[in-house]
N, C-alpha and C positions, 0 to 999 in steps of 0.2 A: 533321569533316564529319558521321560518323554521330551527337554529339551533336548537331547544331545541328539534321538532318532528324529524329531522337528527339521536339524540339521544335516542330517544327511539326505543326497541322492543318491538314491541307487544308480542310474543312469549315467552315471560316473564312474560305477564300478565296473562297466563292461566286462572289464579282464577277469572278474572273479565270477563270474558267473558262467562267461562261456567257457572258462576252463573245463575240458576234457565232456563237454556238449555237443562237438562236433559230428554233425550227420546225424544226430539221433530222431527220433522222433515218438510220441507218444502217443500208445494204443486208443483208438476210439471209444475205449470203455471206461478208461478217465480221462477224456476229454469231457464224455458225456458226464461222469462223477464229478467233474468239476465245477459246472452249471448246475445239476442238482446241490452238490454241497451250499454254492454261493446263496442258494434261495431258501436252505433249510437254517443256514450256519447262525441264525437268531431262533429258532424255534429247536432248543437242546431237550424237549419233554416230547417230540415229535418221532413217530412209527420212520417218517422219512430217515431223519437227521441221522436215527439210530443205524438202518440199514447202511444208509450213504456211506457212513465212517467205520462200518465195517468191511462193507468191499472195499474201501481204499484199504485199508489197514490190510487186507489180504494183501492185493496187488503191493502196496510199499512190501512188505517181508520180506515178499520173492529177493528185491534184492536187486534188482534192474536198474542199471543206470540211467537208464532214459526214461524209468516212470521215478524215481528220483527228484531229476532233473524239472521232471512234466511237474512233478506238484508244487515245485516254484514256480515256475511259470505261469502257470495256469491259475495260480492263488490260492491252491488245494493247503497251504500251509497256512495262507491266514484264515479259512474258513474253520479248518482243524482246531488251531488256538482257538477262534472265539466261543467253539463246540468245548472243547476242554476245559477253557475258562468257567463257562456258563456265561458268557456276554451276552444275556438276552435282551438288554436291552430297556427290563418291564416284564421280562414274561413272567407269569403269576404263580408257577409251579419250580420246584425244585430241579436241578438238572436231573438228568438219566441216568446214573451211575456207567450202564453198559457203554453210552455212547460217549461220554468221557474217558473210560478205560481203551475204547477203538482209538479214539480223537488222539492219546496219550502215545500209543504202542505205534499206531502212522507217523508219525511225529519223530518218534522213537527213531524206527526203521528212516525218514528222511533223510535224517540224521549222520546216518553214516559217511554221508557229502560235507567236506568240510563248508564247503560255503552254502549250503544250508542253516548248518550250526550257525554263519554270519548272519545269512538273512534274516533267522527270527532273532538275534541280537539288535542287528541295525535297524529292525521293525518293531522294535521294543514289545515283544512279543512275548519275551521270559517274564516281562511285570506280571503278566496276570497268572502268569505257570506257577509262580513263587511264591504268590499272596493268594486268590479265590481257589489255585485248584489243589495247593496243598494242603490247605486247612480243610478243601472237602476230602481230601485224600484220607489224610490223618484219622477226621471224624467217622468217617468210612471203616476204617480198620479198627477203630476202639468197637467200634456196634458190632461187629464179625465177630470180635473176640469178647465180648460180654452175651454176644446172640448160644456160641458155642460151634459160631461154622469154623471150615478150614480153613488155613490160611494157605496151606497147598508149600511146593519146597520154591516156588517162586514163576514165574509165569514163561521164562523161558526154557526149562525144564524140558529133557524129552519127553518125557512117557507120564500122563494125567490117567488116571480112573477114578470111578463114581465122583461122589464126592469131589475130589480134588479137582479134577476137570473141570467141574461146574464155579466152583471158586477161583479158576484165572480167568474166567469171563467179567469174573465183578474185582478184581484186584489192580484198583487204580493204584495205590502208594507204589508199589517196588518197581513199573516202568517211570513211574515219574522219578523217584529217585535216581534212575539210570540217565535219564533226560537231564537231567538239572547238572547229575555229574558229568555229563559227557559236554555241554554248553559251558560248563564252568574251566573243565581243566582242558578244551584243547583254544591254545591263543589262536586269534585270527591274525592274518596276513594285514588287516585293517587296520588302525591305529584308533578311530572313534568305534571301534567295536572291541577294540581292549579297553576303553575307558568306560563302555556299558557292559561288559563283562565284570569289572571291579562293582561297580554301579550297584551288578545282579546282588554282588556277595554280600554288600551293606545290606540292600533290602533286606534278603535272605535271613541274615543274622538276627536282624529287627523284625524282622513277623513274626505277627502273633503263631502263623503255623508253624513256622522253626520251632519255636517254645513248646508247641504242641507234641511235635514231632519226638523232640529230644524226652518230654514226659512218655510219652507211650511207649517208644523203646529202651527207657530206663524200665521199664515198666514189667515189661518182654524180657527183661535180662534179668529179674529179680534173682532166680533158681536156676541154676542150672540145663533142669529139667525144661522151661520155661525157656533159654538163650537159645537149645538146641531144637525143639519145635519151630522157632521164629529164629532157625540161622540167615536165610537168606535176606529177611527183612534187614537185622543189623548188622548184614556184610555191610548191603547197599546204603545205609547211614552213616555208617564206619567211610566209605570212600565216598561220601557226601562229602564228611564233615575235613577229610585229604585235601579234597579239590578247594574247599573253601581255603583255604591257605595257599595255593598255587601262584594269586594274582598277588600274593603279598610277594612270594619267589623273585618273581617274577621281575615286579616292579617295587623297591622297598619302597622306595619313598611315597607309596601310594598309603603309606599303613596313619 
């Protein structure tokens, strides 16, 4: 994958990017988010980093094309990944759960831009989404459910009390699983960003967090009792493991 993204210009792609960018422009409060992000986006144990990616995370949900738009541009997406990832770089602390779960659900909400979904393909950006932040993801969710918290009915849910509400703030697994499916199963208009989409799915299949993943949701389905507590966790596995098959669809002779 990092040879095939080596290989690409973006500045090539003109046309996929200003698609339906016309005249917009992007509010002063993530412009300025985006300077802060740039200087935080290696310090993921950081009071900053944390805040920073959750006001974007607000602003992305809204749902605006043009703050969208602005977090490509302005780099709020590659700052998000290396917050998500934990790419610290050396830092000596573990990531922040919270600011990985904001980093995830920004990301998420960008998303909705099909050529977003390209850029962090063509920016070989899902490597680290698929290998450091689902294993922290996973590990994440075993601790929650051996701790005794909630796992809540999944984080885009209307209506949160006690409890529950306080656990979609730390509930990295279920938007990343939406992220991962939503990258995997919509093809780009690109040609070397269907080749690192295929790319994704090998990884995927071969990390260690896939194997992880598939243990703890077998795990979550033991009973009954047990499947329907954690529905929403193995909806979004179940159309994980859909999308993983797609680029076979798609392309057989890739298999």
């Amino acid at each position: 994958m990092a040879a095939a993204a080596a290989s690409v210009r973006l500045e090539q792609l003109d046309w996929l990017w200003r698609a339906g960018e016309t005249g917009m422009q992007a509010s002063k409060r993530l412009s300025k988010l985006a300077h802060t992000l740039g200087e935080v986006r290696h310090q993921p144990q950081s009071d900053g980093a944390e805040a920073a990616a959750w006001e974007v995370c607000k602003l992305l949900e809204g749902g605006r094309d043009c703050e969208l738009h602005a977090a490509r541009q302005h780099g709020i997406l590659d700052s998000l990944v290396a917050l998500a990832a934990a790419e610290a770089g050396g830092w000596p602390l573990p990531p922040r759960r919270s600011t990985q779960v904001a980093s995830v659900r920004a990301l998420l909400a960008a998303c909705a831009l099909g050529c977003n979904r390209s850029y962090l393909l063509l920016r070989n950006h899902t490597a680290g989404l698929a290998t450091l932040t689902l294993a922290c993801a996973v590990e994440a969710a075993a601790h929650d459910v051996r701790a005794g918290r909630p796992t809540g009915m999944g984080f885009d849910a209307d209506v949160f009390t006690g409890a529950e509400a306080e656990a979609q703030a730390t509930n990295l697994l279920l938007p990343l699983l939406q992220l991962l499916r939503l990258l995997i199963a919509t093809p780009s208009p690109v040609e070397v960003a269907r080749r690192m989409r295929s790319d994704l799915v090998i990884l995927l299949i071969a990390s260690g967090g896939m194997h992880s993943l598939q243990e703890h949701c077998a795990a979550r389905a033991a009973t009954l009792a047990q499947a329907t507590a954690h529905g929403a966790l193995l909806r979004h596995y179940v159309g994980l493991l859909h999308a993983l098959l797609l680029p076979l669809r798609d392309d057989p002779a890739g298999a």
